[in-house]
Each structure stands twice: as C-alpha cells, then as structure tokens.
LUMDRENNU-104229 format. One record per atom (N, C-alpha, C): residue in three letters; x negated, y negated, z negated. Coordinates in pm, 1 decimal. Each point is the difference from the previous one (the first is absolute). Layout:
// residues N
ALA / X / Y / Z
...
This chain:
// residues 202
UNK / -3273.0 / 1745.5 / -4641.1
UNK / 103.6 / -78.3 / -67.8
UNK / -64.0 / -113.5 / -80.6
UNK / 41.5 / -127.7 / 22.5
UNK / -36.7 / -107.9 / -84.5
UNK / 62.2 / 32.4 / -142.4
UNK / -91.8 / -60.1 / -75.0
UNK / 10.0 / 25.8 / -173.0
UNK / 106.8 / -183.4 / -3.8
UNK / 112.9 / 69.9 / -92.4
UNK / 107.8 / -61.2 / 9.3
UNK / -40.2 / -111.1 / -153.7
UNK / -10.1 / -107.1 / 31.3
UNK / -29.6 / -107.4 / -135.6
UNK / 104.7 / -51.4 / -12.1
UNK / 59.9 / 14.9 / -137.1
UNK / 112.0 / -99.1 / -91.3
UNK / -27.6 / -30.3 / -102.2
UNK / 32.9 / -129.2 / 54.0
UNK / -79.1 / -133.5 / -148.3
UNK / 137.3 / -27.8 / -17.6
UNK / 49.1 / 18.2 / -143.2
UNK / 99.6 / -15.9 / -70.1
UNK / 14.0 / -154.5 / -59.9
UNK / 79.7 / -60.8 / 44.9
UNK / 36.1 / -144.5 / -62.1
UNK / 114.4 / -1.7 / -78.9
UNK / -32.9 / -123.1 / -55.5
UNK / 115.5 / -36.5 / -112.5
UNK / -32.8 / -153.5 / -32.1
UNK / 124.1 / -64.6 / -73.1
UNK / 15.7 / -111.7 / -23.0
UNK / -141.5 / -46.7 / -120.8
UNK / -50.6 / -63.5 / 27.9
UNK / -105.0 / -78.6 / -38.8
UNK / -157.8 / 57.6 / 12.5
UNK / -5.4 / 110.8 / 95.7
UNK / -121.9 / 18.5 / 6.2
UNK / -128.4 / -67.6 / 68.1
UNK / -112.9 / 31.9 / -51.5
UNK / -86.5 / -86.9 / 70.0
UNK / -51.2 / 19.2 / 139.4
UNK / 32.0 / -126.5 / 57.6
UNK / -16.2 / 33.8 / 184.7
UNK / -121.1 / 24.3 / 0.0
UNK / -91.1 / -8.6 / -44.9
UNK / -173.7 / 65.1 / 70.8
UNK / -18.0 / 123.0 / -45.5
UNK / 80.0 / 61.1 / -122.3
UNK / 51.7 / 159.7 / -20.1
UNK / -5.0 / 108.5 / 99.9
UNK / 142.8 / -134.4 / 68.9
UNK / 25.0 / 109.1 / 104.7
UNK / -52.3 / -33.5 / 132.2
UNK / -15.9 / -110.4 / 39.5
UNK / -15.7 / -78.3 / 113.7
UNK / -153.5 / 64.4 / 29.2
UNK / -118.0 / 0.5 / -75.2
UNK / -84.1 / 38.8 / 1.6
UNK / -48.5 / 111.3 / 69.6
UNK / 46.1 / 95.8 / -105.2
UNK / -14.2 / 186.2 / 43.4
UNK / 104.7 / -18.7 / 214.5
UNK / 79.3 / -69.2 / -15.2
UNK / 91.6 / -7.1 / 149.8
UNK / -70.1 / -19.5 / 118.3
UNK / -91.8 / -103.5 / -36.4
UNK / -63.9 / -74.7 / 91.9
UNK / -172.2 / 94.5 / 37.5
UNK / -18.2 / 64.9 / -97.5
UNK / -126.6 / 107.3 / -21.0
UNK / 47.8 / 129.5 / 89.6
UNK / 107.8 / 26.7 / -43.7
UNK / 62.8 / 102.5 / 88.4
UNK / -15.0 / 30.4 / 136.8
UNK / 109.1 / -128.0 / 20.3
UNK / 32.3 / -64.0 / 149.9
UNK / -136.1 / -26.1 / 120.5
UNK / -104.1 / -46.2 / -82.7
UNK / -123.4 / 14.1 / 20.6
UNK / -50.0 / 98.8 / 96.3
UNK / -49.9 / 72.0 / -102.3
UNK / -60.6 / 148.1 / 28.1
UNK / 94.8 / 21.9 / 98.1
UNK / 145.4 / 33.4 / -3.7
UNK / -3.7 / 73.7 / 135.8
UNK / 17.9 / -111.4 / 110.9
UNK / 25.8 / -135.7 / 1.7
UNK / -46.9 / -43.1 / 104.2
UNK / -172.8 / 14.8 / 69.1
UNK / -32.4 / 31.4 / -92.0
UNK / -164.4 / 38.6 / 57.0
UNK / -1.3 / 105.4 / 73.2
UNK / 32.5 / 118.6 / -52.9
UNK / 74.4 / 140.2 / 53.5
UNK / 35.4 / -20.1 / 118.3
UNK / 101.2 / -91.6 / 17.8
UNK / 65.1 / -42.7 / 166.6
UNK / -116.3 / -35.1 / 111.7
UNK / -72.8 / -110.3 / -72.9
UNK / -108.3 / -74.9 / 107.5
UNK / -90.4 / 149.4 / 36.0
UNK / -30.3 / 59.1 / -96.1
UNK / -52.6 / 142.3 / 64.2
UNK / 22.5 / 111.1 / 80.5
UNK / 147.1 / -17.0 / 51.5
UNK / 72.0 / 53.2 / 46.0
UNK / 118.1 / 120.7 / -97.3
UNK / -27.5 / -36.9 / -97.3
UNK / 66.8 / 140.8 / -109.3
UNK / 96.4 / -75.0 / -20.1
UNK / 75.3 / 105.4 / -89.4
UNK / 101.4 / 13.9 / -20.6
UNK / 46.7 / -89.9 / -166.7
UNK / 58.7 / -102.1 / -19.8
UNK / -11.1 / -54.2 / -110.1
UNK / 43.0 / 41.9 / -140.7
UNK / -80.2 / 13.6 / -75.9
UNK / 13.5 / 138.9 / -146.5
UNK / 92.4 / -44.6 / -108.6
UNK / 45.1 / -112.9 / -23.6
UNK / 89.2 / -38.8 / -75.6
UNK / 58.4 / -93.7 / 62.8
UNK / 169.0 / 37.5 / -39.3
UNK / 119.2 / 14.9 / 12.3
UNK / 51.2 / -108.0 / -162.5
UNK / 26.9 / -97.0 / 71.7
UNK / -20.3 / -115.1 / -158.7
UNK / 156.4 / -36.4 / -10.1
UNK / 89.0 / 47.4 / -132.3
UNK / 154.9 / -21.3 / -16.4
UNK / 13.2 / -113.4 / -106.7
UNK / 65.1 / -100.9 / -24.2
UNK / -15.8 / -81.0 / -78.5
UNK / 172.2 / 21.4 / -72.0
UNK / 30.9 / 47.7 / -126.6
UNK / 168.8 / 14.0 / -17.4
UNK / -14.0 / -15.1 / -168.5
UNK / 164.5 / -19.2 / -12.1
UNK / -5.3 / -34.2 / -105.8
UNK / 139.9 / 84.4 / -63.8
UNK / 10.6 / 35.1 / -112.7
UNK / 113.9 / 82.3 / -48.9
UNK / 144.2 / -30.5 / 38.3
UNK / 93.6 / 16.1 / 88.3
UNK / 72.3 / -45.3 / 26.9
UNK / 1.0 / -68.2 / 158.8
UNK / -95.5 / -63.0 / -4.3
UNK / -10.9 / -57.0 / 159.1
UNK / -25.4 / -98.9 / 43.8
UNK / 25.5 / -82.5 / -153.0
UNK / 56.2 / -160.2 / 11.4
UNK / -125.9 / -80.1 / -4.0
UNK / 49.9 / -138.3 / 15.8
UNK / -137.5 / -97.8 / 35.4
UNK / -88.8 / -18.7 / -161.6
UNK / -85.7 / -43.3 / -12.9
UNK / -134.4 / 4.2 / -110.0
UNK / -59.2 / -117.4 / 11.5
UNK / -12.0 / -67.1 / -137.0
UNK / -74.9 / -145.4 / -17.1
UNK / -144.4 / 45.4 / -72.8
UNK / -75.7 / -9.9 / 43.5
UNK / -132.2 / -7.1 / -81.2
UNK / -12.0 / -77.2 / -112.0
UNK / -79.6 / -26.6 / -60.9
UNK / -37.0 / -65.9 / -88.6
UNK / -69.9 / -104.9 / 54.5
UNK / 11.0 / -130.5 / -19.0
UNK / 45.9 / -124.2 / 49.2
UNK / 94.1 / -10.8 / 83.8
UNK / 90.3 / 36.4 / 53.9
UNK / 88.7 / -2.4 / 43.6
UNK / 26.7 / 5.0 / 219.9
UNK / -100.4 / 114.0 / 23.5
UNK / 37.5 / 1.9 / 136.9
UNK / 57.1 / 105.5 / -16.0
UNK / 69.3 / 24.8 / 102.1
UNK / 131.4 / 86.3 / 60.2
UNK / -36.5 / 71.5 / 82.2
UNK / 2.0 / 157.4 / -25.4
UNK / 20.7 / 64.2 / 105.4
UNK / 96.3 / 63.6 / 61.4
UNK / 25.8 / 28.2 / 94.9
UNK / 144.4 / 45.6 / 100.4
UNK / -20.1 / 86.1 / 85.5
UNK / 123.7 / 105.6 / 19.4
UNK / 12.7 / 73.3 / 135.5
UNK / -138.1 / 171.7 / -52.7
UNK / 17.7 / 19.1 / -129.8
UNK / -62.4 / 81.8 / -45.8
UNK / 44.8 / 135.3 / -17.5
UNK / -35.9 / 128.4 / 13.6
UNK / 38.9 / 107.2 / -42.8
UNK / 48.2 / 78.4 / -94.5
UNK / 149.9 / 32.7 / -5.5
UNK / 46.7 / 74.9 / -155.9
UNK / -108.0 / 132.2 / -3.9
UNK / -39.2 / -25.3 / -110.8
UNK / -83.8 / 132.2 / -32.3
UNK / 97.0 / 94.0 / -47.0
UNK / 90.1 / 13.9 / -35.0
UNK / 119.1 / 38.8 / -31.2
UNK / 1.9 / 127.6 / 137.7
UNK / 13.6 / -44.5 / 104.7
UNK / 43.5 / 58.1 / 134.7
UNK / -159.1 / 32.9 / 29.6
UNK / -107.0 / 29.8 / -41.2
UNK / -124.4 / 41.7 / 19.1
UNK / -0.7 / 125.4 / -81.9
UNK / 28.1 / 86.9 / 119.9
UNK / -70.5 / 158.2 / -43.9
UNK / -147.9 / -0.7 / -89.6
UNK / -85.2 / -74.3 / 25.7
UNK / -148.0 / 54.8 / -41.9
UNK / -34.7 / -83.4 / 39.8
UNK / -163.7 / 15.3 / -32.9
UNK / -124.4 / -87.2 / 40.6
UNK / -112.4 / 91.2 / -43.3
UNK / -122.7 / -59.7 / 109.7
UNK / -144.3 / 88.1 / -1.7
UNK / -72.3 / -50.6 / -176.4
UNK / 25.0 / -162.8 / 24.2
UNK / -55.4 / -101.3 / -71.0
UNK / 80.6 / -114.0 / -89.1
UNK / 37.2 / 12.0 / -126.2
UNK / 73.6 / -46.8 / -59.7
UNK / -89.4 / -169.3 / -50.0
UNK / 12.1 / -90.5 / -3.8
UNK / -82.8 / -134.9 / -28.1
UNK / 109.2 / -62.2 / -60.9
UNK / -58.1 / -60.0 / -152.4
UNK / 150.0 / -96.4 / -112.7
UNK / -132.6 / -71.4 / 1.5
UNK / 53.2 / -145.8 / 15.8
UNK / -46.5 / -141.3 / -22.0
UNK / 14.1 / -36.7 / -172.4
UNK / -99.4 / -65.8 / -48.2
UNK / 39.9 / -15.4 / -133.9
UNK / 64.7 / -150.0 / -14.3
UNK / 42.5 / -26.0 / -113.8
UNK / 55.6 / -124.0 / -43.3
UNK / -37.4 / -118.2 / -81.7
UNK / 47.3 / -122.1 / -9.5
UNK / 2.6 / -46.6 / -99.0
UNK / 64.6 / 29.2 / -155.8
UNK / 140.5 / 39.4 / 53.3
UNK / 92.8 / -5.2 / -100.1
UNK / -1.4 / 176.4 / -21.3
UNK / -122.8 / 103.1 / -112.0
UNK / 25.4 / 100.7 / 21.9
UNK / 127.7 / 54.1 / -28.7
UNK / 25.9 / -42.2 / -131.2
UNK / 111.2 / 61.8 / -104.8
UNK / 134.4 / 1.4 / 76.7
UNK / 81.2 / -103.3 / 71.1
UNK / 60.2 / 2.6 / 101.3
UNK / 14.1 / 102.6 / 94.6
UNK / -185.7 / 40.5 / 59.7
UNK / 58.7 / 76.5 / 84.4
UNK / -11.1 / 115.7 / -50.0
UNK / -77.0 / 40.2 / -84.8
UNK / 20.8 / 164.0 / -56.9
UNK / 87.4 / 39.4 / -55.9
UNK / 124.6 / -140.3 / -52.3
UNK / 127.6 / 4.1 / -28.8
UNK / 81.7 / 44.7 / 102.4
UNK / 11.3 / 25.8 / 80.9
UNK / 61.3 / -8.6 / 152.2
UNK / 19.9 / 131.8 / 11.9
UNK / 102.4 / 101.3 / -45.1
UNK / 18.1 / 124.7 / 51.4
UNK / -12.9 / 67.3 / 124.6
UNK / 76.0 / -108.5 / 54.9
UNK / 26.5 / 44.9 / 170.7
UNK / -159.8 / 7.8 / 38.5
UNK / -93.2 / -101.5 / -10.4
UNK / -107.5 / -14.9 / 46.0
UNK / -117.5 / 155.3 / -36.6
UNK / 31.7 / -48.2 / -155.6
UNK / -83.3 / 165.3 / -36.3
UNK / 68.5 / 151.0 / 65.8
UNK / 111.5 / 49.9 / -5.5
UNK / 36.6 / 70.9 / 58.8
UNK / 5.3 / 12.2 / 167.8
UNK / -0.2 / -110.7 / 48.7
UNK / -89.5 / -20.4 / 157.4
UNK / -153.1 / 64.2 / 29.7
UNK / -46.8 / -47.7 / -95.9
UNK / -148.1 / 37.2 / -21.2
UNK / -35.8 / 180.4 / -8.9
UNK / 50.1 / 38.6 / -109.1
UNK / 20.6 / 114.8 / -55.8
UNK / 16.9 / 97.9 / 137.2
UNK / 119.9 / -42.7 / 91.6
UNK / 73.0 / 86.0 / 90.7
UNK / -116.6 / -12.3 / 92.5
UNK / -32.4 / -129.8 / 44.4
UNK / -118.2 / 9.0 / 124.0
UNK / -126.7 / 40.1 / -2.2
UNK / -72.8 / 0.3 / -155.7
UNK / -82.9 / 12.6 / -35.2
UNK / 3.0 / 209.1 / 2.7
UNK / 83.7 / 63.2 / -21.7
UNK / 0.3 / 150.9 / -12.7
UNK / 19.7 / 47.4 / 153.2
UNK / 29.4 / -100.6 / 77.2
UNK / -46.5 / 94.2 / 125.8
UNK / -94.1 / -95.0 / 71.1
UNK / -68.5 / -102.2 / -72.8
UNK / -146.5 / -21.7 / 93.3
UNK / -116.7 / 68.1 / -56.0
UNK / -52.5 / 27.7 / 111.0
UNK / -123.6 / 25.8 / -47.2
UNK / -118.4 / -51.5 / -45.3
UNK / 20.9 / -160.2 / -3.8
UNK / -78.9 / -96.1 / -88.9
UNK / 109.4 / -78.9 / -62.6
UNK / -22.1 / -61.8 / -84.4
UNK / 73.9 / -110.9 / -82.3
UNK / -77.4 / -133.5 / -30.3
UNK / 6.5 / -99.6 / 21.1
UNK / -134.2 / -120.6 / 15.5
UNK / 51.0 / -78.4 / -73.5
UNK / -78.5 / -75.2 / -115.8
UNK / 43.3 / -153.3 / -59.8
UNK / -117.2 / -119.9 / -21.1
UNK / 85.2 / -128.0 / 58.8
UNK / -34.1 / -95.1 / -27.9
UNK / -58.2 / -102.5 / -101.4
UNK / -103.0 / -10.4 / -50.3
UNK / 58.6 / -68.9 / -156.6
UNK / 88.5 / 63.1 / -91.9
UNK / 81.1 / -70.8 / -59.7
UNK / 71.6 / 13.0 / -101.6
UNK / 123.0 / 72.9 / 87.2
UNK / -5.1 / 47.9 / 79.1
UNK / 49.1 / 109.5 / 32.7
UNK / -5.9 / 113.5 / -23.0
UNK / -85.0 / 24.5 / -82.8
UNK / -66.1 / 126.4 / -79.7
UNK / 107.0 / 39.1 / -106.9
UNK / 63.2 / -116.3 / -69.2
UNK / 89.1 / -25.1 / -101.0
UNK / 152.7 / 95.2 / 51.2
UNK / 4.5 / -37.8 / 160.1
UNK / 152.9 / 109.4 / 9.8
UNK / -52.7 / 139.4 / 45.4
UNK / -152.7 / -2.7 / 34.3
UNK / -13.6 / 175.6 / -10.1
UNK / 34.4 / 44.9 / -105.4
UNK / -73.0 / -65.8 / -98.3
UNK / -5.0 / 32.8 / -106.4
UNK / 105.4 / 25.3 / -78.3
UNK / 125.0 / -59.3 / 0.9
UNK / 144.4 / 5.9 / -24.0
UNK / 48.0 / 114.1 / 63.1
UNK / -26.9 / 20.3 / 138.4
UNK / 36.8 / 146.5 / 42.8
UNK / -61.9 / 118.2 / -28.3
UNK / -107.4 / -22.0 / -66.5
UNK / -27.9 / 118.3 / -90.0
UNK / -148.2 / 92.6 / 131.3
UNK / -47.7 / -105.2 / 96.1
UNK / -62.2 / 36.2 / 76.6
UNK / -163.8 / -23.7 / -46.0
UNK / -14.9 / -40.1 / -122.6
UNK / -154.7 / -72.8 / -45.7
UNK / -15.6 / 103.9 / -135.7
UNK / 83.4 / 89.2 / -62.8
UNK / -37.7 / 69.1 / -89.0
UNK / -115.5 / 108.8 / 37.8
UNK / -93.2 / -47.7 / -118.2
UNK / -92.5 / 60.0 / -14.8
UNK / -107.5 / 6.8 / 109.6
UNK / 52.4 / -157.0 / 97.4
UNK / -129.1 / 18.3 / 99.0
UNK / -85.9 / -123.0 / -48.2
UNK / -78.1 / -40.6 / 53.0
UNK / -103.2 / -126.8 / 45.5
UNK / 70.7 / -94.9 / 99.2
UNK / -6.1 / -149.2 / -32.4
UNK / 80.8 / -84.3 / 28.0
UNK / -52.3 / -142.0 / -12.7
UNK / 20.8 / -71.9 / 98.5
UNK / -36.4 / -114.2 / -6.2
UNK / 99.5 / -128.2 / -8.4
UNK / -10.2 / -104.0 / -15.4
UNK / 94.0 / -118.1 / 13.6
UNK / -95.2 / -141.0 / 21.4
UNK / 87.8 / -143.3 / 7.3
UNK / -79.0 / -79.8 / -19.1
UNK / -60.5 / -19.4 / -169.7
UNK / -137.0 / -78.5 / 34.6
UNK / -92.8 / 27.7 / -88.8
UNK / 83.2 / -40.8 / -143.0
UNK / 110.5 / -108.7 / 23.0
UNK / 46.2 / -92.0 / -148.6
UNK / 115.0 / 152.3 / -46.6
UNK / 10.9 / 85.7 / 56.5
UNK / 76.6 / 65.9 / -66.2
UNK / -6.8 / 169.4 / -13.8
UNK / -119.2 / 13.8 / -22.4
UNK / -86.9 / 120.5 / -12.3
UNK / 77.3 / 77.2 / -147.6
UNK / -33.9 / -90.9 / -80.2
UNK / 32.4 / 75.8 / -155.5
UNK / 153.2 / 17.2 / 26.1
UNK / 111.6 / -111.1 / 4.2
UNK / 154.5 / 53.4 / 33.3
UNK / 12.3 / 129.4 / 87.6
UNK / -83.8 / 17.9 / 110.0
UNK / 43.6 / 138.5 / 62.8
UNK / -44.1 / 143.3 / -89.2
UNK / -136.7 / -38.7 / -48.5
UNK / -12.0 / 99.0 / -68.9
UNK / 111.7 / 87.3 / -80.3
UNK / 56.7 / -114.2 / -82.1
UNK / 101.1 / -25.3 / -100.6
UNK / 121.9 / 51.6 / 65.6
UNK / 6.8 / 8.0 / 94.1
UNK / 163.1 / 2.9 / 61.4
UNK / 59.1 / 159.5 / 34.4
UNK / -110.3 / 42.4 / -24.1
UNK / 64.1 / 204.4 / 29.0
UNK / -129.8 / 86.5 / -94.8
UNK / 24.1 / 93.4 / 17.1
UNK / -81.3 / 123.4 / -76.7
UNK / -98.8 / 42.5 / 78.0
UNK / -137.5 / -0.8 / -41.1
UNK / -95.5 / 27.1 / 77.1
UNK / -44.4 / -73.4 / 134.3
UNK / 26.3 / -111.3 / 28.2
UNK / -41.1 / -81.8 / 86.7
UNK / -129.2 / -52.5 / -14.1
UNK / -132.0 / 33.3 / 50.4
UNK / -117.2 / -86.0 / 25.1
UNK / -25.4 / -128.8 / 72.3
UNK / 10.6 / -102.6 / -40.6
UNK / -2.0 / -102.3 / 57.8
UNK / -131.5 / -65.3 / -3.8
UNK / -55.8 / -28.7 / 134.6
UNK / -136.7 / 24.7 / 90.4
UNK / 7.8 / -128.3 / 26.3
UNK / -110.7 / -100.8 / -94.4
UNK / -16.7 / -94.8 / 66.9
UNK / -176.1 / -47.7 / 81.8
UNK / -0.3 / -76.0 / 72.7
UNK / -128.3 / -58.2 / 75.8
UNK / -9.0 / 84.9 / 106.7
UNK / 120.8 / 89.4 / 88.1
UNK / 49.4 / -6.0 / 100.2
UNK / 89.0 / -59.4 / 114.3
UNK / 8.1 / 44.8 / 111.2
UNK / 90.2 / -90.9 / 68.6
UNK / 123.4 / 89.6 / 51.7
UNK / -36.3 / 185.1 / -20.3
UNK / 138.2 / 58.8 / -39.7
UNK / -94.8 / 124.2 / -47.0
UNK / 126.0 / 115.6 / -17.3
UNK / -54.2 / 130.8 / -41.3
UNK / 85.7 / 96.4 / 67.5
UNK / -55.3 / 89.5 / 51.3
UNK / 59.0 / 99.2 / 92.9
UNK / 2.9 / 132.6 / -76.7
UNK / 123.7 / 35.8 / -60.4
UNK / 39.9 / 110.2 / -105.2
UNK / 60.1 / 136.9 / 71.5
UNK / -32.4 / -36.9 / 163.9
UNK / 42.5 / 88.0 / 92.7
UNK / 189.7 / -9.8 / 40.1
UNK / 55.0 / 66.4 / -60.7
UNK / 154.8 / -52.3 / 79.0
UNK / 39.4 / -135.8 / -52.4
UNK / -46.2 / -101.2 / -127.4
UNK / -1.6 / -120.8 / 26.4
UNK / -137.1 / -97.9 / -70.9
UNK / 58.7 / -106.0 / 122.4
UNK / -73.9 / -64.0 / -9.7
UNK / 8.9 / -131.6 / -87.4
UNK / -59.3 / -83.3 / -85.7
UNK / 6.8 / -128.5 / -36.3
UNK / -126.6 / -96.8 / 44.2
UNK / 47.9 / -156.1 / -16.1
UNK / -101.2 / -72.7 / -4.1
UNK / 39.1 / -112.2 / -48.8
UNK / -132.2 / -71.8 / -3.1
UNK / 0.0 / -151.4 / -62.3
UNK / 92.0 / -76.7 / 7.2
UNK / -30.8 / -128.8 / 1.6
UNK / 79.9 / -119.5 / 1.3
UNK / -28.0 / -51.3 / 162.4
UNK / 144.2 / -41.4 / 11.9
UNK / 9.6 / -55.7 / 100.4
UNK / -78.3 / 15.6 / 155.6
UNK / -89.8 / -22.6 / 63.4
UNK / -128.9 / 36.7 / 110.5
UNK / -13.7 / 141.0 / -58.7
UNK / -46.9 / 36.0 / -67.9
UNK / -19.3 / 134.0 / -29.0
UNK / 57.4 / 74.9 / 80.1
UNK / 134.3 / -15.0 / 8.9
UNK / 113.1 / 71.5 / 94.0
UNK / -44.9 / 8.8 / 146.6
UNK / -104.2 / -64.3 / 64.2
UNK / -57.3 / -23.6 / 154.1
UNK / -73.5 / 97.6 / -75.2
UNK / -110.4 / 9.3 / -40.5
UNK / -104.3 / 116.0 / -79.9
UNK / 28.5 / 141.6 / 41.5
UNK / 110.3 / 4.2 / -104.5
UNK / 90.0 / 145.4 / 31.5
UNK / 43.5 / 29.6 / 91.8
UNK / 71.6 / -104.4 / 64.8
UNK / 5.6 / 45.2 / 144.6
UNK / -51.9 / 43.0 / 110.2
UNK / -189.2 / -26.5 / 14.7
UNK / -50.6 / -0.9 / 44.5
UNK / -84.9 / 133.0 / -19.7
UNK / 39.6 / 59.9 / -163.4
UNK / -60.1 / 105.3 / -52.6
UNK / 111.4 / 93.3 / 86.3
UNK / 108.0 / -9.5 / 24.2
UNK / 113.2 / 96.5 / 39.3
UNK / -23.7 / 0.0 / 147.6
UNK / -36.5 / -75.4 / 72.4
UNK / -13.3 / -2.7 / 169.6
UNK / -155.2 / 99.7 / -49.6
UNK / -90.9 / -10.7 / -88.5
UNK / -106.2 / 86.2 / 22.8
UNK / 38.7 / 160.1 / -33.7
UNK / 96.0 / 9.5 / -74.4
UNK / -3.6 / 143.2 / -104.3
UNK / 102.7 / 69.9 / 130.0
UNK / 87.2 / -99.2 / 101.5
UNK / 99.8 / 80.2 / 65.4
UNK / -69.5 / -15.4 / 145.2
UNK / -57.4 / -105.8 / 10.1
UNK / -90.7 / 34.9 / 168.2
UNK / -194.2 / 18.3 / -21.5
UNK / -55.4 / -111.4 / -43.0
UNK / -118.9 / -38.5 / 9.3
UNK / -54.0 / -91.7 / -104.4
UNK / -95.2 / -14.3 / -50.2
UNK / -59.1 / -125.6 / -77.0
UNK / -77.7 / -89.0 / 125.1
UNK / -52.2 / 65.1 / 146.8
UNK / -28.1 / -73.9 / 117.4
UNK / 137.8 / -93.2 / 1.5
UNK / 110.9 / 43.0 / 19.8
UNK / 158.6 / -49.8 / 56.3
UNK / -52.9 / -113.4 / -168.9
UNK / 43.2 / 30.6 / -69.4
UNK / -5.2 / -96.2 / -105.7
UNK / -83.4 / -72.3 / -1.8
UNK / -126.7 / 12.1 / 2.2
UNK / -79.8 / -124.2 / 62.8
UNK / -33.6 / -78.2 / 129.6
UNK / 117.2 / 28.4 / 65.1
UNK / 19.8 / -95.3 / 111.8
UNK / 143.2 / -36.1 / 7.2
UNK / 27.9 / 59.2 / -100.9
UNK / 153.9 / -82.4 / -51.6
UNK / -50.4 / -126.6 / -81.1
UNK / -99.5 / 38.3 / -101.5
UNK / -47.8 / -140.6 / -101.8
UNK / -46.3 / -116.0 / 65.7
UNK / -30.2 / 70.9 / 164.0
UNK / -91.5 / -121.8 / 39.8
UNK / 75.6 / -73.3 / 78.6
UNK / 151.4 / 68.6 / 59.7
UNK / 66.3 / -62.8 / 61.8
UNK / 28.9 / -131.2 / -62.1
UNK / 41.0 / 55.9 / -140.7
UNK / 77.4 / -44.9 / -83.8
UNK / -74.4 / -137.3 / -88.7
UNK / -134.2 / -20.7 / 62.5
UNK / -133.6 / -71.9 / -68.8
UNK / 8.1 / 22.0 / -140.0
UNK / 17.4 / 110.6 / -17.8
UNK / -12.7 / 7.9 / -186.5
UNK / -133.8 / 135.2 / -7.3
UNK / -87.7 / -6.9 / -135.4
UNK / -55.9 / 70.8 / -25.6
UNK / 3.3 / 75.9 / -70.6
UNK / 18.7 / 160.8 / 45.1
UNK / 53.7 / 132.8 / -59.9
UNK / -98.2 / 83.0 / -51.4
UNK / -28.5 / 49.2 / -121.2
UNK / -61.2 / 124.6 / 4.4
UNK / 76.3 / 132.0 / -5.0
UNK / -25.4 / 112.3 / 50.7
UNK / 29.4 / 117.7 / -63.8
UNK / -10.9 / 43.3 / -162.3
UNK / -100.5 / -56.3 / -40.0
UNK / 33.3 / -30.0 / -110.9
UNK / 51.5 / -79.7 / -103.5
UNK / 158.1 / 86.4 / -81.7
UNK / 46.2 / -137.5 / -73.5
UNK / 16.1 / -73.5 / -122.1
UNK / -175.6 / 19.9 / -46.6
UNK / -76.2 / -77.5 / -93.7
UNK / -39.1 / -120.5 / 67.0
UNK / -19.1 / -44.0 / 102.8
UNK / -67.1 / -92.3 / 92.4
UNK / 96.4 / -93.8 / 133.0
C-alpha cells in the first residue's frame, strides 16, 4: 500500500511550504516507477471544505480535495505562513488538523507551520523547530515546547517540524528516507539537483 500524503492548504500559505515537500514526494516514487516498483507515495493536495486557495502572493489553486470527505492519511504535511495569527485564528483549519493529525501516523510542518501544530496541541512538551526569525515566539506559544534552532527540522517521532521555507524539501527528503531509504532520498536530492544530508544540522 502506498503511504497516503496530505498537505493541508489554506488561504495564504506559502507555496514552497507546500509545493516543495509535493514535488520531493512525487519524486521518489517516480524513481520507484523507472525501477520498475511500485510508487510509495500517494500525494493529496485539499483544503477544509474543498474550495479553491490563494497563496500568499496571490496564485490560485483549484480543483482540490475536501479534507472534510478524507477518512485519514499515512502523512499529515501543514505549510506555514506569512500571516500566522490569522491562521491559528482559523478554527475550522485547527480542528482539520487535530482530526487528521489523530489518525496519521506522522504529522509534518513547514516553517511557521509549527505555529498550527502547536495550536492543536500537537508540539506540547516535544522538540520543535520553525523558521530561524521566529524561534523565541514558538517557544512562547504552548507549555513545554523546545524550540531547536541551527537545524533544518527535528524528528519528535509522530511529528515532525522544520525550518523556514526550503527546509520543507529537507524534511521531505528526511521522510522518503525514514519511510523507504536514505539511498531513495539521495537520489531523490540528486534528481532534484539539491544537496541533502541525512543529517539535519547540515
């Protein structure tokens, strides 16, 4: 069974958030294919409700999935934002999170996407990362949160966070290793001409 990926959108998030970890995905198991296998992620792109989503600068996306009508997911992925307060304001959005996040078996964030784990009550008392300008606010934002900086994410086991922006390819690339290979992940990085370590101090 392919491991089922839903990257959760919403109005103003940042497209290399999500666009990033999509395209890392999509990757790997197109590699999978050229080998003759079977391709390992299963990539859903939806948004609460169903409806179309403007990023931040203003492209549009369309023809997306109500997560609403989504039983589950293997792999939960939230893009972070510009505008946090907005979106951790966003009930529907946090309670989206909350519901998908208790029956995946990973939970993944983007940047300042860390900010609506964290609102869902999914970062207490773990180790946590964000982009670098907003390290001390996450700390600040729940009880017992370690916020880990001069990484590019931190793997707390059922979730995950990371950096700013690119970071999000990082993690992704850490998740094609932790669910197939760090081989598969480094010939995902190279597809991808970017340079990956397994380790994510570096």
């Amino acid at each position: 069974m392919a491991t089922r990926a839903l990257i959760l959108l919403y109005d103003g998030f940042d497209l290399i958030d999500a666009g990033g970890p999509y395209e890392v995905l999509l990757t790997a198991s197109r590699l999978l294919q050229r080998d003759g296998l079977a391709p390992e992620f299963e990539v859903v792109l939806a948004t609460p409700g169903g409806g179309d989503v403007t990023a931040f600068g203003g492209m549009t996306l369309t023809r997306l999935e109500d997560s609403d009508q989504i039983g589950g997911c293997d792999l939960l992925i939230v893009p972070g934002t510009i505008d946090v307060a907005c979106a951790v304001g966003d009930g529907m959005l946090i309670e989206t999170i909350e519901r998908l996040a208790r029956g995946a078996g990973m939970t993944a964030s983007v940047c300042t996407g860390s900010f609506l784990l964290a609102r869902a009550g999914l970062l207490d008392g773990a180790p946590a990362t964000t982009h670098w300008e907003d390290l001390s606010d996450l700390a600040a934002c729940a009880d017992g949160i370690e916020a880990v900086g001069g990484v590019r994410w931190v793997d707390a086991g059922a979730v995950l966070t990371s950096g700013g922006l690119t970071s999000g390819m990082h993690l992704a690339l850490h998740l094609v290793a932790r669910i197939t290979s760090v081989d598969l992940a480094l010939r995902t990085a190279r597809q991808l001409d970017m340079d990956w370590s397994p380790d994510p101090a570096r």
